[in-house]
N, C-alpha and C positions, 0 to 999 in steps of 0.2 A: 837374477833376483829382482822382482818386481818390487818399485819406488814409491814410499808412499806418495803422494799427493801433500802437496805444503798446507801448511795450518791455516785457513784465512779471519780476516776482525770481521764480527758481528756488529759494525758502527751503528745499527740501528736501534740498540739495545737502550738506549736513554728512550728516542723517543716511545718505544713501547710499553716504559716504567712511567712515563709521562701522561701514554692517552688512557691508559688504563687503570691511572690511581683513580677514576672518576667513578667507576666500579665497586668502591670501596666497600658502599652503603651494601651493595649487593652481596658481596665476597664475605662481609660481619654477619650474615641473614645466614647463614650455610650452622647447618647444626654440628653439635663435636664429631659427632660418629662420620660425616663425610668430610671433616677437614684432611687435607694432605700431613698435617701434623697436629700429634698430640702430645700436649705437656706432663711430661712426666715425674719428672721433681724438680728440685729448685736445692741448689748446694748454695749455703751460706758460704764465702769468702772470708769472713771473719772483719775486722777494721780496716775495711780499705775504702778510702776515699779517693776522690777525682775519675781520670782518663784512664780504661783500660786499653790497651794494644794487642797484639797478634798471640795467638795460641801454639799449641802444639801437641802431642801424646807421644809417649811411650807405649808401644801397643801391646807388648808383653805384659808388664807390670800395669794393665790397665792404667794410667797415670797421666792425666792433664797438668798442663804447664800454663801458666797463665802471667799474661806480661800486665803486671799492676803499673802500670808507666806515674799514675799520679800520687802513689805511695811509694815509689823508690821499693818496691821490694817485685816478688815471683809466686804467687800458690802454687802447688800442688795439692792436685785432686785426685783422692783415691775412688776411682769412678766406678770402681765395682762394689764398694762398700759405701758409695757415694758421700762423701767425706771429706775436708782439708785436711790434709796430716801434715803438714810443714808449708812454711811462708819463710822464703829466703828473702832478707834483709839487704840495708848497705848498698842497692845498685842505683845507678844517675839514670832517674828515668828509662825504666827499659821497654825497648817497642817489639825485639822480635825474639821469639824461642823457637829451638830445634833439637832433637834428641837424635843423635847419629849411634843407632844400633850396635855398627861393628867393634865401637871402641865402649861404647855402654856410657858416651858423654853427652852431659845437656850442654848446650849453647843458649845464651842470652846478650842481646847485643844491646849496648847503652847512647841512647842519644846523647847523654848528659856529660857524658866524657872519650866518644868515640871508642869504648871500649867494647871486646868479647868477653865476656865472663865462664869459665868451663866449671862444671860440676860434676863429678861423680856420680854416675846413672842410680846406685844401688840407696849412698845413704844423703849424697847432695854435698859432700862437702867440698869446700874449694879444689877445682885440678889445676889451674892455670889462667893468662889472659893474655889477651890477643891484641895491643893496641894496634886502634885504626886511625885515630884523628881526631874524626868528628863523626856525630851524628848518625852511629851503625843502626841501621834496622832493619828490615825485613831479613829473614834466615829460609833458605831452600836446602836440607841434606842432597845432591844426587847419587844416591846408591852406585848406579851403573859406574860410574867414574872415581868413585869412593874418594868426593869433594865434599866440604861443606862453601854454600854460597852463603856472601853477606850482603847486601847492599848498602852506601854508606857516603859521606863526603857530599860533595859538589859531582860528584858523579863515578860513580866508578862501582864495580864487583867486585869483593872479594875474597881468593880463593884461598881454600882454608884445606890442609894435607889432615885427616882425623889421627892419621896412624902416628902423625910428630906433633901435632895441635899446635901446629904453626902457619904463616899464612905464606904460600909459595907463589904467587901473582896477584896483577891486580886486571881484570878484566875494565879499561877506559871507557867511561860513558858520557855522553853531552848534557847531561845536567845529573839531579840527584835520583835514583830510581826506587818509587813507590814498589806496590806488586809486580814480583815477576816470575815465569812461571818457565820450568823445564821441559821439554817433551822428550820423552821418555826412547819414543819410537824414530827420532830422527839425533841429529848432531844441533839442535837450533833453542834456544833461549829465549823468552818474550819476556822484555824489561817496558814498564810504565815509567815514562819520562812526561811527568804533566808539566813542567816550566819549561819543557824546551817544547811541549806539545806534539808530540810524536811519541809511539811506540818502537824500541830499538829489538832486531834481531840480529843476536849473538849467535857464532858460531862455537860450539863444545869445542870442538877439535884445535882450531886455530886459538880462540880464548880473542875472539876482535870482532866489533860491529862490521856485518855483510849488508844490513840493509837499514830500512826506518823506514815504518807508515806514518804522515803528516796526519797531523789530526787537527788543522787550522780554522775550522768551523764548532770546536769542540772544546773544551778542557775539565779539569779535575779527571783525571782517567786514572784512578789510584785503584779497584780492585779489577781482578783479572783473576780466570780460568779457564781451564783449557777442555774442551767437548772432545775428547779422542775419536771415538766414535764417530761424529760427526767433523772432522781435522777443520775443527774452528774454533779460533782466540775470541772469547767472551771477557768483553771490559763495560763497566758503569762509569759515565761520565758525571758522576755528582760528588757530593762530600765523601769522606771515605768510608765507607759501609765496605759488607766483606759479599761476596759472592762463590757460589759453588756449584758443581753439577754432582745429580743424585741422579749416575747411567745403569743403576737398575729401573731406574723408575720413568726413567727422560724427562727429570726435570730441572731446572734450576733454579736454589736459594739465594736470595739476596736480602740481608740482613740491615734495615734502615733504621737510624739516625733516630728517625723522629717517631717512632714507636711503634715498627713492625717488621715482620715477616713477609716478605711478597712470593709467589712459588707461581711457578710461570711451569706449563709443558714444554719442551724443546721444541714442538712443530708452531708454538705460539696459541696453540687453539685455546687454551684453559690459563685463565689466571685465579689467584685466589692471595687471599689476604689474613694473615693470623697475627693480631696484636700482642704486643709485648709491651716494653716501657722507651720514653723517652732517653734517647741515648746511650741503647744497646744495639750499635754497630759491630761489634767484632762479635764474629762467629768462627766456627771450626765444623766442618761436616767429614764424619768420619767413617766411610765405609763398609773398614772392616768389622766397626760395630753396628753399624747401619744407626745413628744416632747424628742428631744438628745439636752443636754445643752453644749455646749462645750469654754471651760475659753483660750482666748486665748491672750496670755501674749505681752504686750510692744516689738514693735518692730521697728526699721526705715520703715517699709513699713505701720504698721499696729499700733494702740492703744491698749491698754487692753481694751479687752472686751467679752459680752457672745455672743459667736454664738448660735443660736435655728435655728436646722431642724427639719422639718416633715417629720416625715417617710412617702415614697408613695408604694405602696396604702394605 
């Protein structure tokens, strides 16, 4: 049986968000009809204030999860009625959500007391919690391995059994790890570690770091995704903005900070630029719906809420 070929870091991926923001004027001139995305509504969030954090869906139940980290609470979004129907309360800052299919349970991991939070997929009410410590955030379900990953602490994975919703190891890491992203098609793990400056790759199998890319001319490397297609680790070296590949399309979303959309083609030939609001970094690109979810925070000009584009064509 023929081996894939290993994943490798796309390091130049800053400077190209770099020479190209200068483009801007040019990319804002492009009329709606050939933007790479179109805005399609705008879902009110209801009273939330401050910092949103990472998303997530239920793809059955059409249903967005939405980590309010500066309201201490959770949305959900009924995305097919495009809609809030419930806002869970009570959580210590929470940065990352996950819906683990097989057991029909939402995960929400809390910076604010190192907690997991489990909720019942159907009506949300409490199943359980997971203490970690400190500081749980980012959530990965891996199906194939029927794991929920947490990242969390001063450094560390960990590994969550869905079928006991209990945690059965902890994968050790050299500092605290931002985005990390599983691949599907091998045994290997990419963990963002920006204070120790390097990207850690984990082994599935073993559950223990095999290697580390330095990243010593570089840092903030907080989002990360992974090009299959093309067996390459895509990471942003700037504030934390979210990043994603659209491999119908060969393109990639990256979701910035300071009030846009940047959408690059994979061979680099095409850039392009779709304005949003100051301070709408967290995104979710969802393929099975073919839709970019993007969380855009309480403002004087604007409310919290999810923006949905369609990507065109």
């Amino acid at each position: 049986m023929a081996m894939l070929l290993p994943l490798r870091l796309i390091a130049a991926m800053l400077a190209g968000v770099v020479a190209l923001a200068n483009t801007a004027g040019q990319a804002s001139a492009q009329s709606a009809d050939t933007r790479p995305l179109q805005l399609e509504t705008k879902i009110p969030l209801g009273e939330v204030s401050g910092r949103i954090d990472h998303m997530a869906v239920d793809l059955k139940r059409q249903r967005l999860f939405v980590a309010e980290l500066g309201n201490d609470s959770l949305g959900v979004i009924d995305l097919a009625n495009r809609k809030l129907i419930r806002t869970i309360t009570g959580l210590r800052e929470p940065q990352g959500a996950g819906y683990e299919p097989s057991t029909d349970t939402l995960y929400v991991a809390n910076a604010g007391d190192g907690s997991v939070r489990l909720f019942e997929g159907g009506d949300y009410n409490a199943a359980g919690r997971i203490e970690l410590g400190s500081d749980a955030d980012d959530i990965r379900v891996d199906a194939a391995a029927n794991r929920v990953l947490v990242g969390y602490g001063g450094g560390a994975l960990a590994v969550i059994d869905p079928s006991t919703r209990s945690k059965v190891e902890d994968i050790p890491l050299k500092a605290h790890p931002e985005s990390f992203q599983i691949d599907p098609d091998t045994s290997q793990i990419f963990v963002n570690l920006p204070d120790a400056r390097n990207i850690a790759v984990v082994d599935r199998a073993s559950q223990k770091q095999i290697a580390k890319w330095p990243l010593t001319d570089r840092g903030a490397n907080f989002p990360m995704a992974l090009d299959h297609a093309r067996r390459q680790v895509l990471v942003i070296f700037r504030t934390p903005d979210d990043l994603f590949i659209d491999a119908k399309r060969g393109r990639v979303y990256v979701s910035c900070g300071s009030g846009f959309l940047d959408v690059f083609e994979t061979d680099g030939a095409v850039y392009r630029r779709i304005p949003t609001v100051s301070g709408a970094r967290t995104s979710l690109f969802v393929p099975e719906m073919d839709r970019l979810l993007v969380a855009v925070r309480a403002s004087s000009g604007e409310p919290a809420a999810i923006w949905v584009f369609r990507p065109m064509p």
